[in-house]
mmCIF file of the N, C-alpha and C atoms, coordinates in Angstrom:
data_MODEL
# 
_entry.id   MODEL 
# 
loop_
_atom_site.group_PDB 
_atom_site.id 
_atom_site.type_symbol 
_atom_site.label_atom_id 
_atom_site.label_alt_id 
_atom_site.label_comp_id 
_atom_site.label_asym_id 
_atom_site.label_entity_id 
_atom_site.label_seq_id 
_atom_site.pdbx_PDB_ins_code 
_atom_site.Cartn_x 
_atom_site.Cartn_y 
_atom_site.Cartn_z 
_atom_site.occupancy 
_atom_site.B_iso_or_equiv 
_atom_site.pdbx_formal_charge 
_atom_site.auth_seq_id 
_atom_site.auth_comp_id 
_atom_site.auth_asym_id 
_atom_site.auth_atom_id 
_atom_site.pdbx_PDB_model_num 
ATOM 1   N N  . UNK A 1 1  ? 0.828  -1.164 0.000  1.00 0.00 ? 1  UNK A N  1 
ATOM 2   C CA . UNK A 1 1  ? 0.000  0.000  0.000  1.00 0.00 ? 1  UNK A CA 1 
ATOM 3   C C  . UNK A 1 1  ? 0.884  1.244  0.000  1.00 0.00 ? 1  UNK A C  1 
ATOM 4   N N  . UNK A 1 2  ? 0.927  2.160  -1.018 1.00 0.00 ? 2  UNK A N  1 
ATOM 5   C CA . UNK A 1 2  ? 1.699  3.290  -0.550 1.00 0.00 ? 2  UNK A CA 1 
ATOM 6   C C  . UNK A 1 2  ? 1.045  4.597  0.032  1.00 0.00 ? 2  UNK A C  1 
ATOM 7   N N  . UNK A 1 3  ? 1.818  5.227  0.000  1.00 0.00 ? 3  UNK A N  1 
ATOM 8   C CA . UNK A 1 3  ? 1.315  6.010  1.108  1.00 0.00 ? 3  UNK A CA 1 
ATOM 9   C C  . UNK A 1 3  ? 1.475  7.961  0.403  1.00 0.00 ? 3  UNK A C  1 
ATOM 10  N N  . UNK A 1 4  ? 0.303  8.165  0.719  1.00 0.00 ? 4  UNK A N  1 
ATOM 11  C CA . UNK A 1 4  ? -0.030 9.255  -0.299 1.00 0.00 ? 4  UNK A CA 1 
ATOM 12  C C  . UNK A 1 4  ? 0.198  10.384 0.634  1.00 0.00 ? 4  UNK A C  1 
ATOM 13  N N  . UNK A 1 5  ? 0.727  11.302 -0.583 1.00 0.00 ? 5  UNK A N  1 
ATOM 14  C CA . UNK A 1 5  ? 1.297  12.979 -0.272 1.00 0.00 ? 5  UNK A CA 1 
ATOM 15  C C  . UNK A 1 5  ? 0.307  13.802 0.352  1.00 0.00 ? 5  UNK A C  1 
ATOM 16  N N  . UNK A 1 6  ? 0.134  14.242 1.269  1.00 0.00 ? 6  UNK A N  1 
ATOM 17  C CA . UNK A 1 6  ? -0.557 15.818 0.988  1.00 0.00 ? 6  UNK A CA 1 
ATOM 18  C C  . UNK A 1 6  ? 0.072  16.799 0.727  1.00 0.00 ? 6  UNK A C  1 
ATOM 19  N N  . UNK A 1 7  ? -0.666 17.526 -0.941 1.00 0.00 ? 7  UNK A N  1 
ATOM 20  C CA . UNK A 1 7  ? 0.486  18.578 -1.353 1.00 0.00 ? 7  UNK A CA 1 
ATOM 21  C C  . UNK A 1 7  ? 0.487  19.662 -0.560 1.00 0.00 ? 7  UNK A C  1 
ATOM 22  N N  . UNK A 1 8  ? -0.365 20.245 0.636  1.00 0.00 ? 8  UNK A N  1 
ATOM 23  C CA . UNK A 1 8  ? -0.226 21.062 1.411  1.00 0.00 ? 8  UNK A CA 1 
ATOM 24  C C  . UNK A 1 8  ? 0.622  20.698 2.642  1.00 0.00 ? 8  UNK A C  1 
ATOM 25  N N  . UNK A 1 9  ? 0.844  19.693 2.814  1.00 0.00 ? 9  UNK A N  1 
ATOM 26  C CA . UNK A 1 9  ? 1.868  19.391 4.008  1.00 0.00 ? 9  UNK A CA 1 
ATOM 27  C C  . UNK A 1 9  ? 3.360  19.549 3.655  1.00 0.00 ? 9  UNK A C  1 
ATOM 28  N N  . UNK A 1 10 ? 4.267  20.242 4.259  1.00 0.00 ? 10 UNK A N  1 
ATOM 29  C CA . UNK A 1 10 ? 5.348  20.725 3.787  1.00 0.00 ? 10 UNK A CA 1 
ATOM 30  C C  . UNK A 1 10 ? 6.263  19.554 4.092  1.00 0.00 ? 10 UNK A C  1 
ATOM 31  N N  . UNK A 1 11 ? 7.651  19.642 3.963  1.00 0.00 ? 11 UNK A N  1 
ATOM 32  C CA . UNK A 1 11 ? 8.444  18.218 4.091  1.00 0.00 ? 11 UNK A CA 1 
ATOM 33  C C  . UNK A 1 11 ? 9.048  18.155 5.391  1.00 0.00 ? 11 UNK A C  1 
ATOM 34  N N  . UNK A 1 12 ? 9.783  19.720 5.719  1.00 0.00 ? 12 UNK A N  1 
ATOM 35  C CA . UNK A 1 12 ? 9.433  19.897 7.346  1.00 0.00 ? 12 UNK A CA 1 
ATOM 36  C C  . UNK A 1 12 ? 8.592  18.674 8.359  1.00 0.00 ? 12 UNK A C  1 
ATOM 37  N N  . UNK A 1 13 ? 7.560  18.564 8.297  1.00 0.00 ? 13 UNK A N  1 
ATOM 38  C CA . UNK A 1 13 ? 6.459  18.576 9.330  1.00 0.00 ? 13 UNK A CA 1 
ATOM 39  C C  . UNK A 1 13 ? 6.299  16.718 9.335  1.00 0.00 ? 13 UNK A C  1 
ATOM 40  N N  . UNK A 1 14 ? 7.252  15.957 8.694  1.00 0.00 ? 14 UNK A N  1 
ATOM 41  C CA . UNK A 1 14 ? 6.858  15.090 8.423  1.00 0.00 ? 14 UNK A CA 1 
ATOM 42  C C  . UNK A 1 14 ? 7.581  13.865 9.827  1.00 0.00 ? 14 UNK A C  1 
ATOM 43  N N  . UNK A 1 15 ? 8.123  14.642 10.848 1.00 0.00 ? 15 UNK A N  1 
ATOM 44  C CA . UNK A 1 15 ? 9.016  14.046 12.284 1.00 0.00 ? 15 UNK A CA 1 
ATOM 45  C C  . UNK A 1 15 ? 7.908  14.134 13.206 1.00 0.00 ? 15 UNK A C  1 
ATOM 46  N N  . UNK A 1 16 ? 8.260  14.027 14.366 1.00 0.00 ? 16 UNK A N  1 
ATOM 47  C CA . UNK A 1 16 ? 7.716  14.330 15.620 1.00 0.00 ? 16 UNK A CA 1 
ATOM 48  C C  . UNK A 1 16 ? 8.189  15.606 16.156 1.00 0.00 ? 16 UNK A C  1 
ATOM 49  N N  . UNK A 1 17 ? 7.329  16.640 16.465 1.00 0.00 ? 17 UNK A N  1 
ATOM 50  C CA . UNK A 1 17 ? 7.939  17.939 16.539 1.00 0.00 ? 17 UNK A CA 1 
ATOM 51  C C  . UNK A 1 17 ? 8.662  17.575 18.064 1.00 0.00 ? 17 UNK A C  1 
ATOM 52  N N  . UNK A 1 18 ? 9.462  18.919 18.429 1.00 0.00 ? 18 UNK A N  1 
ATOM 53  C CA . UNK A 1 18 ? 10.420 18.810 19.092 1.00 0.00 ? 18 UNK A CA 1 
ATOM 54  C C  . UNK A 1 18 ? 10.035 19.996 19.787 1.00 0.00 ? 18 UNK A C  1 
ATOM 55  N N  . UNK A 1 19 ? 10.601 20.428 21.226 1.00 0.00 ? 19 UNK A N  1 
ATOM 56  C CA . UNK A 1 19 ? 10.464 21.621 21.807 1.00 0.00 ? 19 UNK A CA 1 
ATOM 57  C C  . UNK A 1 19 ? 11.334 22.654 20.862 1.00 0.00 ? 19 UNK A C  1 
ATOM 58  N N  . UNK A 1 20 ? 10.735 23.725 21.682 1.00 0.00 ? 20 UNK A N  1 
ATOM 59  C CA . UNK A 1 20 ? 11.765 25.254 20.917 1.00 0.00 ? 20 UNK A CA 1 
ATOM 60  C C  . UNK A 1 20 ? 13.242 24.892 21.157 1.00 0.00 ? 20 UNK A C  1 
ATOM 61  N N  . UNK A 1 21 ? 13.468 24.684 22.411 1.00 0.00 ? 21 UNK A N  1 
ATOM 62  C CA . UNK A 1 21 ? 14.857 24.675 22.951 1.00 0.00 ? 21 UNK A CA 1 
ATOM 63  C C  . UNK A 1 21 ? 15.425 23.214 22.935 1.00 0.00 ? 21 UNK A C  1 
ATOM 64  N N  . UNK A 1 22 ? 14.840 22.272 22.088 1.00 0.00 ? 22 UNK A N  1 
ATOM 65  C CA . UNK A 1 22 ? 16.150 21.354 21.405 1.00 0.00 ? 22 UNK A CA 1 
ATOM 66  C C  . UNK A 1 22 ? 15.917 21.377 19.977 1.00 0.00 ? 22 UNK A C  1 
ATOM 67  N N  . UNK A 1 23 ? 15.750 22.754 19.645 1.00 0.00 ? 23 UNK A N  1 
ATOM 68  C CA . UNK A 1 23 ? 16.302 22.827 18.431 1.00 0.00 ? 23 UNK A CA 1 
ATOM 69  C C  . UNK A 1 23 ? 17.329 24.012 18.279 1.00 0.00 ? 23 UNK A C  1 
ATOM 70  N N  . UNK A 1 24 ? 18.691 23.494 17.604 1.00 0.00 ? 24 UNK A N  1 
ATOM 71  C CA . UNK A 1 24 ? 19.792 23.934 17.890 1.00 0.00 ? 24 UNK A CA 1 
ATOM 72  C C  . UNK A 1 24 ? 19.967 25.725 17.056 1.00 0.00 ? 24 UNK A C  1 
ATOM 73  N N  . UNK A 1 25 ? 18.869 25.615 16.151 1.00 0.00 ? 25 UNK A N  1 
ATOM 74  C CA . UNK A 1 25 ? 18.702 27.139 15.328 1.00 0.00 ? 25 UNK A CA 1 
ATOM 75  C C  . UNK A 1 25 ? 18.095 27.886 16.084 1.00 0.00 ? 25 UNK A C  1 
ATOM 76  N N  . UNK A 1 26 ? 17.655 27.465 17.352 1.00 0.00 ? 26 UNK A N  1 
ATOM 77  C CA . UNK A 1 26 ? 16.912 28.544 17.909 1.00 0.00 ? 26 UNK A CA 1 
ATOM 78  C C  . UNK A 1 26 ? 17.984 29.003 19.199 1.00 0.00 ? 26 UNK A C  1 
ATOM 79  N N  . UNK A 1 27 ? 19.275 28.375 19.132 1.00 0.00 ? 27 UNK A N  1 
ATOM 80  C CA . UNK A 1 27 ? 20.139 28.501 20.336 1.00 0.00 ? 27 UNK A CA 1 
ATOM 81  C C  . UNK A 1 27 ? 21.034 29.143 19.484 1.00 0.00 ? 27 UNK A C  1 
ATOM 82  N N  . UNK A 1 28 ? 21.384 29.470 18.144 1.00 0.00 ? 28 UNK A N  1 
ATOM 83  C CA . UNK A 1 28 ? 22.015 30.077 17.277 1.00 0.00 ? 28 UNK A CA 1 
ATOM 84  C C  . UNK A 1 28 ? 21.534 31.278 17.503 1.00 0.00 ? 28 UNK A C  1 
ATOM 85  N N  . UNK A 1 29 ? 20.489 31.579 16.960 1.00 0.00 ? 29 UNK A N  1 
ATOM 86  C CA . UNK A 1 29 ? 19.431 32.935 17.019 1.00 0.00 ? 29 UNK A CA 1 
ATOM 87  C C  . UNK A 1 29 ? 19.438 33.435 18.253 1.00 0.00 ? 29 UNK A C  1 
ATOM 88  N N  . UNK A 1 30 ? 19.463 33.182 18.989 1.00 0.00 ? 30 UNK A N  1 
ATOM 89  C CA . UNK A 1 30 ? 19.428 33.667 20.440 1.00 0.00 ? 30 UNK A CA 1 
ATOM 90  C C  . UNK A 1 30 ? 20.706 34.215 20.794 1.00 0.00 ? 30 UNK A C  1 
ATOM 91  N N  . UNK A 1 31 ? 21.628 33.367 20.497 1.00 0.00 ? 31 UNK A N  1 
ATOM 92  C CA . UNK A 1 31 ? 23.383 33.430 21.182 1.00 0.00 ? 31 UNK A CA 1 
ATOM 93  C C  . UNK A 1 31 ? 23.128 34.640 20.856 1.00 0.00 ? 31 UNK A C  1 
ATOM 94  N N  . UNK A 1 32 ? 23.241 35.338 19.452 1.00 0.00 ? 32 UNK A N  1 
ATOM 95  C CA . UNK A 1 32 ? 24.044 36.266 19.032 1.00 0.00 ? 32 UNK A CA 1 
ATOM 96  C C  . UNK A 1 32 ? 23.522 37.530 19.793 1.00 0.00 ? 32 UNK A C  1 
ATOM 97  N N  . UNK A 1 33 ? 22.065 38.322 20.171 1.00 0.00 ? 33 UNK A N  1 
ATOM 98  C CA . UNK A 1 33 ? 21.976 39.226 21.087 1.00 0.00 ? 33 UNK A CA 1 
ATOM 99  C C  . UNK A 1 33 ? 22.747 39.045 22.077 1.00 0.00 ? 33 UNK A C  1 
ATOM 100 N N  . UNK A 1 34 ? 22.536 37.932 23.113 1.00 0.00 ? 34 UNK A N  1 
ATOM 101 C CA . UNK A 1 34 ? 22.884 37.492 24.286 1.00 0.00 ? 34 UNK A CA 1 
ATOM 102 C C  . UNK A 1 34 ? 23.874 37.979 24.452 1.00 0.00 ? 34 UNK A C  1 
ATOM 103 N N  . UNK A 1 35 ? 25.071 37.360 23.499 1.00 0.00 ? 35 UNK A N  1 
ATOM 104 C CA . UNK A 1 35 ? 27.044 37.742 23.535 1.00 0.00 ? 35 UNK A CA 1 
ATOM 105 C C  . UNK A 1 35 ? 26.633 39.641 23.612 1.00 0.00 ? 35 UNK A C  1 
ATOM 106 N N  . UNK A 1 36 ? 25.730 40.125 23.037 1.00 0.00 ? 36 UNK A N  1 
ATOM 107 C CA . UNK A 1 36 ? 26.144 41.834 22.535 1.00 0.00 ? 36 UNK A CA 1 
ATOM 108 C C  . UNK A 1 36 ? 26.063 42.274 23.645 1.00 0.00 ? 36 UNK A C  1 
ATOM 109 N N  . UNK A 1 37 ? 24.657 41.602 24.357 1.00 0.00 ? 37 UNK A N  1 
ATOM 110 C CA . UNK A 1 37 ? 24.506 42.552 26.017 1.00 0.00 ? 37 UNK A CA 1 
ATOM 111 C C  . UNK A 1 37 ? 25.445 42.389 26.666 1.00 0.00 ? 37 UNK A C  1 
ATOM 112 N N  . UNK A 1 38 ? 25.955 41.232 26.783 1.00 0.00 ? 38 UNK A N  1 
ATOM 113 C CA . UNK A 1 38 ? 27.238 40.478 27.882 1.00 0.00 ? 38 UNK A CA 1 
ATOM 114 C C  . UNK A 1 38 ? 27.941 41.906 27.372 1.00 0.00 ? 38 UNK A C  1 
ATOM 115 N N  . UNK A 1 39 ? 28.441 42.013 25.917 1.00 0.00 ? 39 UNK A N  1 
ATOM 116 C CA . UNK A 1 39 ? 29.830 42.780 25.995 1.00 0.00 ? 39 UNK A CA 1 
ATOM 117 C C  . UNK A 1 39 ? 29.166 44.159 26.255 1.00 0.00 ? 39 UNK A C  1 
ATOM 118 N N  . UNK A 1 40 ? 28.158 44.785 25.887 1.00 0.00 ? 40 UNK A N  1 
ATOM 119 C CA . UNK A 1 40 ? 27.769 46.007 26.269 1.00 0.00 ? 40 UNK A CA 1 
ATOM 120 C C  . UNK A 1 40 ? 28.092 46.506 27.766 1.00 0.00 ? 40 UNK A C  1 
ATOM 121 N N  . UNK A 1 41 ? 27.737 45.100 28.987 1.00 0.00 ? 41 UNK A N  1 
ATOM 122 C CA . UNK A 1 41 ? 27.104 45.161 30.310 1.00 0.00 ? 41 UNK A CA 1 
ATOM 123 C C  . UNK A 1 41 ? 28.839 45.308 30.662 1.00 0.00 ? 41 UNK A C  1 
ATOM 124 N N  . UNK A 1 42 ? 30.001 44.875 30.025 1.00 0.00 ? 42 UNK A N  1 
ATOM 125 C CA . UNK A 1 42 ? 31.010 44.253 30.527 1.00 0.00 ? 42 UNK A CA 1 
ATOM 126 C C  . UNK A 1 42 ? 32.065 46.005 29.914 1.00 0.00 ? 42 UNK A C  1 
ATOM 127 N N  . UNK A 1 43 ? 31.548 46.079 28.952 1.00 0.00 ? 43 UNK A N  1 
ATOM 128 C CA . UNK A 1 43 ? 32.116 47.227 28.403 1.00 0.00 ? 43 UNK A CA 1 
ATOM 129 C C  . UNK A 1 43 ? 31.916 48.567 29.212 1.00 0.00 ? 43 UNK A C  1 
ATOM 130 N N  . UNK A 1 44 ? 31.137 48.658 29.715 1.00 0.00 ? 44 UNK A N  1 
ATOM 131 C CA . UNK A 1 44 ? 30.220 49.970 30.612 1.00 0.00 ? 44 UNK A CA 1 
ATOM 132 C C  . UNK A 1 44 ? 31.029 49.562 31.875 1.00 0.00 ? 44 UNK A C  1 
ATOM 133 N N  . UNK A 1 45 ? 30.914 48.231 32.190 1.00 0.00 ? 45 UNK A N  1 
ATOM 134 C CA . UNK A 1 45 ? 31.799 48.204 33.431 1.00 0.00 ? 45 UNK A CA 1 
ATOM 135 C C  . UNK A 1 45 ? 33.080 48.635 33.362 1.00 0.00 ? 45 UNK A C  1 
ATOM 136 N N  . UNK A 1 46 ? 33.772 48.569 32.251 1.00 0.00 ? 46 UNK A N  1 
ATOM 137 C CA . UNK A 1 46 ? 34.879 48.481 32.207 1.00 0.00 ? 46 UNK A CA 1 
ATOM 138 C C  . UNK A 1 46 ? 35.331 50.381 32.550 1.00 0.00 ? 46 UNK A C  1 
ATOM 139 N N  . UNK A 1 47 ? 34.245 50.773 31.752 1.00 0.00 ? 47 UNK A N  1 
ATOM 140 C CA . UNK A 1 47 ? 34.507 52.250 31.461 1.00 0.00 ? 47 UNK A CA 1 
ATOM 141 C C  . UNK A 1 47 ? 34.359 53.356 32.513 1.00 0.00 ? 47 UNK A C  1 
ATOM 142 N N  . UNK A 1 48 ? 33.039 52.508 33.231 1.00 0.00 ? 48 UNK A N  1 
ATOM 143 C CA . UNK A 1 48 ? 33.512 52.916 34.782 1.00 0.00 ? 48 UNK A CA 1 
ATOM 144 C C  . UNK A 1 48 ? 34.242 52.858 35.778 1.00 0.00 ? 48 UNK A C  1 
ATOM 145 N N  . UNK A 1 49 ? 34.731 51.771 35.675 1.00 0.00 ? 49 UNK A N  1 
ATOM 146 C CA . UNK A 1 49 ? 35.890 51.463 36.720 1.00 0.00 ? 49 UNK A CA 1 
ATOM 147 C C  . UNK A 1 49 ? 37.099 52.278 36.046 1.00 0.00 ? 49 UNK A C  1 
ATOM 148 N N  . UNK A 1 50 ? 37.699 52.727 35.176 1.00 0.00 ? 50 UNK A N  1 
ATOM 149 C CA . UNK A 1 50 ? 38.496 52.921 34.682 1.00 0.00 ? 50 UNK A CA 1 
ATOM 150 C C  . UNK A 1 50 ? 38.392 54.112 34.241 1.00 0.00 ? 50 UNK A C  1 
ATOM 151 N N  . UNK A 1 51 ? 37.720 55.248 34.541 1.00 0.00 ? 51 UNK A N  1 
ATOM 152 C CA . UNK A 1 51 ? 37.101 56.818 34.618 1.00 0.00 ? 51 UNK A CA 1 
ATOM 153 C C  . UNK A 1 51 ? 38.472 57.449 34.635 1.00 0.00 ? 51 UNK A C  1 
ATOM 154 N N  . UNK A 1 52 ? 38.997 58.268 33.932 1.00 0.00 ? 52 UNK A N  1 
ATOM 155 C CA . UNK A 1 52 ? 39.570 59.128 34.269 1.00 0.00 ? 52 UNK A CA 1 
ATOM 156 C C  . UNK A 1 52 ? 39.451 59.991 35.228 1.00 0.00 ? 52 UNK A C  1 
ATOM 157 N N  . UNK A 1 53 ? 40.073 60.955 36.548 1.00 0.00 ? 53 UNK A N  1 
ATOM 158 C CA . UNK A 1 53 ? 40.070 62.284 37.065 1.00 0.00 ? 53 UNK A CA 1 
ATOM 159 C C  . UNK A 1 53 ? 39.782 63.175 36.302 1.00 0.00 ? 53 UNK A C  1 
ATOM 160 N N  . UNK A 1 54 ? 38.914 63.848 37.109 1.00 0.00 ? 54 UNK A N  1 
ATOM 161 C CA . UNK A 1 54 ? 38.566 65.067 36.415 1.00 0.00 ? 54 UNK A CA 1 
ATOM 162 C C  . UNK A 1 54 ? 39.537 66.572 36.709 1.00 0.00 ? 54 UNK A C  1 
ATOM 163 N N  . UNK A 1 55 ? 40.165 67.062 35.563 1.00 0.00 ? 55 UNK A N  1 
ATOM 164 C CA . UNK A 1 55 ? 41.132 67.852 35.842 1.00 0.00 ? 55 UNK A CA 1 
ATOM 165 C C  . UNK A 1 55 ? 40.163 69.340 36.014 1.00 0.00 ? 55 UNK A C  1 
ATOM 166 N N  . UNK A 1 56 ? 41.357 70.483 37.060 1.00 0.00 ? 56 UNK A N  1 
ATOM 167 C CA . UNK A 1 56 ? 40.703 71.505 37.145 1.00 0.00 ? 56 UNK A CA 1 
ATOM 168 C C  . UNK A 1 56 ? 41.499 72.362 35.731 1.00 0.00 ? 56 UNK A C  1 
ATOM 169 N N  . UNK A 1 57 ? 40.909 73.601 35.735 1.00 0.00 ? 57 UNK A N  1 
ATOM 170 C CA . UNK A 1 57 ? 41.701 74.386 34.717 1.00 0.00 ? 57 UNK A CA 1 
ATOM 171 C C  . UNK A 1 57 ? 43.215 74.873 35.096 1.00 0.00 ? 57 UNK A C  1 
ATOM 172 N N  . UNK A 1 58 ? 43.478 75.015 36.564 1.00 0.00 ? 58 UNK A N  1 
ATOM 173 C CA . UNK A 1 58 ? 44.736 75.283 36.796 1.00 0.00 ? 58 UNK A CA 1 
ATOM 174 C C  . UNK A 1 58 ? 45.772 74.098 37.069 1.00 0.00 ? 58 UNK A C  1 
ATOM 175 N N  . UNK A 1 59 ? 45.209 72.923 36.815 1.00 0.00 ? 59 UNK A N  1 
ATOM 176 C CA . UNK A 1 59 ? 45.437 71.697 36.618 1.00 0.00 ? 59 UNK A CA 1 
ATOM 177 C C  . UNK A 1 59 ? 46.266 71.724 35.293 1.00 0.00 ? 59 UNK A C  1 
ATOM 178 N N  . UNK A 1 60 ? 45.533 71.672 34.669 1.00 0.00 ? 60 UNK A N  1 
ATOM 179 C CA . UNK A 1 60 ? 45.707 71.769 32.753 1.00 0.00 ? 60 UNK A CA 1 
ATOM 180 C C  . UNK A 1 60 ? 46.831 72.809 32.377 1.00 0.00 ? 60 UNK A C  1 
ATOM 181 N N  . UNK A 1 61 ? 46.972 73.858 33.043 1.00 0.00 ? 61 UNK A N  1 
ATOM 182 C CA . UNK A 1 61 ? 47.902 75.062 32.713 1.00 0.00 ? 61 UNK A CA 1 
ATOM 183 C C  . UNK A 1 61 ? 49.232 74.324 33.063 1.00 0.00 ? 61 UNK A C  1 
ATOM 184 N N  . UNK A 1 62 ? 49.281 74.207 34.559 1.00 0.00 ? 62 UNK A N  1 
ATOM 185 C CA . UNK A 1 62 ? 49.939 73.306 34.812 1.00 0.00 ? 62 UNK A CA 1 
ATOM 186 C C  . UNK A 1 62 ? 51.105 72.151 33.998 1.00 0.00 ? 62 UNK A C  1 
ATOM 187 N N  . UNK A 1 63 ? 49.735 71.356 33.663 1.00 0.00 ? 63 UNK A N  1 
ATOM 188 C CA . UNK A 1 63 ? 50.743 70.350 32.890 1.00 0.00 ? 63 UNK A CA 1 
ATOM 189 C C  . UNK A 1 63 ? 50.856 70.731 31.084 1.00 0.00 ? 63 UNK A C  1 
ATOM 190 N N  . UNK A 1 64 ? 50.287 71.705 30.936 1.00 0.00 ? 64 UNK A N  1 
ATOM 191 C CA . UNK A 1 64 ? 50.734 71.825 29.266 1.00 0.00 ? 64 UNK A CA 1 
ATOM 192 C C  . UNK A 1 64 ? 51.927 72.868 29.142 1.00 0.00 ? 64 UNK A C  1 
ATOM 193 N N  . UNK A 1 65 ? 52.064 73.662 30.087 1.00 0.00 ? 65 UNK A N  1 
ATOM 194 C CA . UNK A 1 65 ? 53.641 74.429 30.562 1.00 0.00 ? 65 UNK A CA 1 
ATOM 195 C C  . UNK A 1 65 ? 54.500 73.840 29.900 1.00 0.00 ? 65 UNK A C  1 
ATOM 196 N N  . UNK A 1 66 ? 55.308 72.674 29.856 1.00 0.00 ? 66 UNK A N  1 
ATOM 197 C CA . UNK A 1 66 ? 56.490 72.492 28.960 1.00 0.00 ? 66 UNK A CA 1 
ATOM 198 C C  . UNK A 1 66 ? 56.432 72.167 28.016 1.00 0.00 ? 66 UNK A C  1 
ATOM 199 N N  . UNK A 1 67 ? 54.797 71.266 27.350 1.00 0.00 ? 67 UNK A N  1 
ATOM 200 C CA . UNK A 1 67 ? 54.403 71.694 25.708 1.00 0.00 ? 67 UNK A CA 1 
ATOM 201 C C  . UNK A 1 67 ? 54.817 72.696 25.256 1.00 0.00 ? 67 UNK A C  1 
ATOM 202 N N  . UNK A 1 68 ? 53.880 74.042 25.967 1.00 0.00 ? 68 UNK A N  1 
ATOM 203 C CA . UNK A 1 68 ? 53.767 75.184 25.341 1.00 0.00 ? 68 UNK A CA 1 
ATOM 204 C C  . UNK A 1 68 ? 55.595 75.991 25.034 1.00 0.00 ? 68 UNK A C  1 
ATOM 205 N N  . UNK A 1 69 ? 56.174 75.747 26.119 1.00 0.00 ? 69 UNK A N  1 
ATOM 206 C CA . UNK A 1 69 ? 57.548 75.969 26.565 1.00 0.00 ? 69 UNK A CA 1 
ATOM 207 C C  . UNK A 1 69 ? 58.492 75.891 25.182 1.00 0.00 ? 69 UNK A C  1 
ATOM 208 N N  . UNK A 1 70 ? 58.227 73.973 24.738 1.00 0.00 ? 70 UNK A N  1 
ATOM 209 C CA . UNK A 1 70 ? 58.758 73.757 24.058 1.00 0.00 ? 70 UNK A CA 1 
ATOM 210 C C  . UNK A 1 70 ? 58.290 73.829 22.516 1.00 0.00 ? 70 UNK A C  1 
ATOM 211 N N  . UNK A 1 71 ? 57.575 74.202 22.744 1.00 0.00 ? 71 UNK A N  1 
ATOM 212 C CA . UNK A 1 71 ? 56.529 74.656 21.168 1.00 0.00 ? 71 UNK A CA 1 
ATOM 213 C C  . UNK A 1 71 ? 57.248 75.806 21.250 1.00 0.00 ? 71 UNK A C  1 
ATOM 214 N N  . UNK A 1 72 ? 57.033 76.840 21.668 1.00 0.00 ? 72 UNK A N  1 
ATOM 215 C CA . UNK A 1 72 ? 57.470 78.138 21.498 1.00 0.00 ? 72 UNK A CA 1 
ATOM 216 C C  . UNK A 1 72 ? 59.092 78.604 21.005 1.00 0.00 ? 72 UNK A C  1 
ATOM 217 N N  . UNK A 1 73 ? 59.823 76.793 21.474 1.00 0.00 ? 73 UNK A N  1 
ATOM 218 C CA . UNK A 1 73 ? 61.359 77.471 21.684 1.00 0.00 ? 73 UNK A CA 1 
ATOM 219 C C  . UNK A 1 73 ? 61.167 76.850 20.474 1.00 0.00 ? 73 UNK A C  1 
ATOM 220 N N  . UNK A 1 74 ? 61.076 75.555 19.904 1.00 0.00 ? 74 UNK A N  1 
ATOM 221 C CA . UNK A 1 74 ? 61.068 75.231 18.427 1.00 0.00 ? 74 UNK A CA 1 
ATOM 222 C C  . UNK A 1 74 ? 60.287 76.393 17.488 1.00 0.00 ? 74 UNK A C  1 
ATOM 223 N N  . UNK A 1 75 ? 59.859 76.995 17.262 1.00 0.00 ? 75 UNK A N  1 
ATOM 224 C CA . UNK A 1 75 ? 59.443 78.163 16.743 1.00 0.00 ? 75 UNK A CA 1 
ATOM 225 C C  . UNK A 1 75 ? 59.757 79.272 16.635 1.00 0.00 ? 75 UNK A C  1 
ATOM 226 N N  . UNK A 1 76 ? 60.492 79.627 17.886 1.00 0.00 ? 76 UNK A N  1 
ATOM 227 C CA . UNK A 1 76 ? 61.045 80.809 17.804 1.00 0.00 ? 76 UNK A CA 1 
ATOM 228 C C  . UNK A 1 76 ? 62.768 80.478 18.018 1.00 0.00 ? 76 UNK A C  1 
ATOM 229 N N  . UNK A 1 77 ? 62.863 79.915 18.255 1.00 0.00 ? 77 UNK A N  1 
ATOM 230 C CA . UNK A 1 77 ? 64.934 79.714 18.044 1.00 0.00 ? 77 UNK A CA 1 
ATOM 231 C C  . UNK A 1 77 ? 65.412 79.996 19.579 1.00 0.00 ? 77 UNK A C  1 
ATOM 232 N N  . UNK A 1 78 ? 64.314 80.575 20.546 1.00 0.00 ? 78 UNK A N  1 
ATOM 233 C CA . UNK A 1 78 ? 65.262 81.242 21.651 1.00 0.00 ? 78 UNK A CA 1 
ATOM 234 C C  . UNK A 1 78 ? 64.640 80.755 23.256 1.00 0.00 ? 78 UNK A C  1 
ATOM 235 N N  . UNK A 1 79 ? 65.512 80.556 23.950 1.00 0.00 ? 79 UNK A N  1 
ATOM 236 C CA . UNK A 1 79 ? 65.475 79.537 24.978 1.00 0.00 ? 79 UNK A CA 1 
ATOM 237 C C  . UNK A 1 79 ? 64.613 79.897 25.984 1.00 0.00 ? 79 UNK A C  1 
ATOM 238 N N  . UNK A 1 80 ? 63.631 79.410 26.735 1.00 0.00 ? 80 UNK A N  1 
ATOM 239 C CA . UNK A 1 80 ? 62.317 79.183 27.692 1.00 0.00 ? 80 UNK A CA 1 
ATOM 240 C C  . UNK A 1 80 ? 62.915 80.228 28.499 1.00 0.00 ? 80 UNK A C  1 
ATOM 241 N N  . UNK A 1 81 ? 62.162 81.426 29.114 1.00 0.00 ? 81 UNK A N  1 
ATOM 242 C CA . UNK A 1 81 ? 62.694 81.744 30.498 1.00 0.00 ? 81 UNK A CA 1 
ATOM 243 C C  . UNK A 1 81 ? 63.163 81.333 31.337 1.00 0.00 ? 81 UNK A C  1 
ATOM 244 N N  . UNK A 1 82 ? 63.609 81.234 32.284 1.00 0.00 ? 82 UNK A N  1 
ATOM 245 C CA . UNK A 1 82 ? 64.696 80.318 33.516 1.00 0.00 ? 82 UNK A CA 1 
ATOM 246 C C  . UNK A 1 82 ? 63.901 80.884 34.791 1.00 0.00 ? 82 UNK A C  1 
ATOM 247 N N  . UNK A 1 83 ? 63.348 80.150 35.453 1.00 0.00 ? 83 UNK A N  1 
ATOM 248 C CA . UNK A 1 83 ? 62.531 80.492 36.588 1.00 0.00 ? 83 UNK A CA 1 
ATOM 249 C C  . UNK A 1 83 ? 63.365 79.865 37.913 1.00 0.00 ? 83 UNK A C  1 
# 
């Protein structure tokens, strides 16, 4: 006796269905958000813990002094004041 098609039944459907979660395309599909939050959640951590100080303005004067020092003497040929 053979055993006849239904042309509306797709070829899919022709097993014993299976839950969502042992099927391995749906653990594919999923991973890939999952990994983004991890690195988002891990990245933010990172960026907080690792904050720079916040400089004041007489802070900044401060340390760009021998930039400016030495910018000026390469430019102009003649040597930094002597303090």
């Amino acid at each position: 006796m053979s055993k006849t098609v239904n042309p509306r039944q797709s070829s899919f459907s022709t097993g014993p269905r299976m839950p969502w979660w042992r099927v391995p395309m749906v653990w594919l599909v999923l991973s890939g958000p999952a990994v983004v939050v991890v690195a988002g959640v891990v990245t933010a951590w990172i960026a907080i813990q690792g904050a720079d100080t916040v400089l004041t303005a007489e802070s900044e004067k401060l340390a760009e002094r021998p930039a400016l020092q030495g910018r000026n003497h390469s430019a102009t040929g003649e040597a930094p004041p002597v303090r």
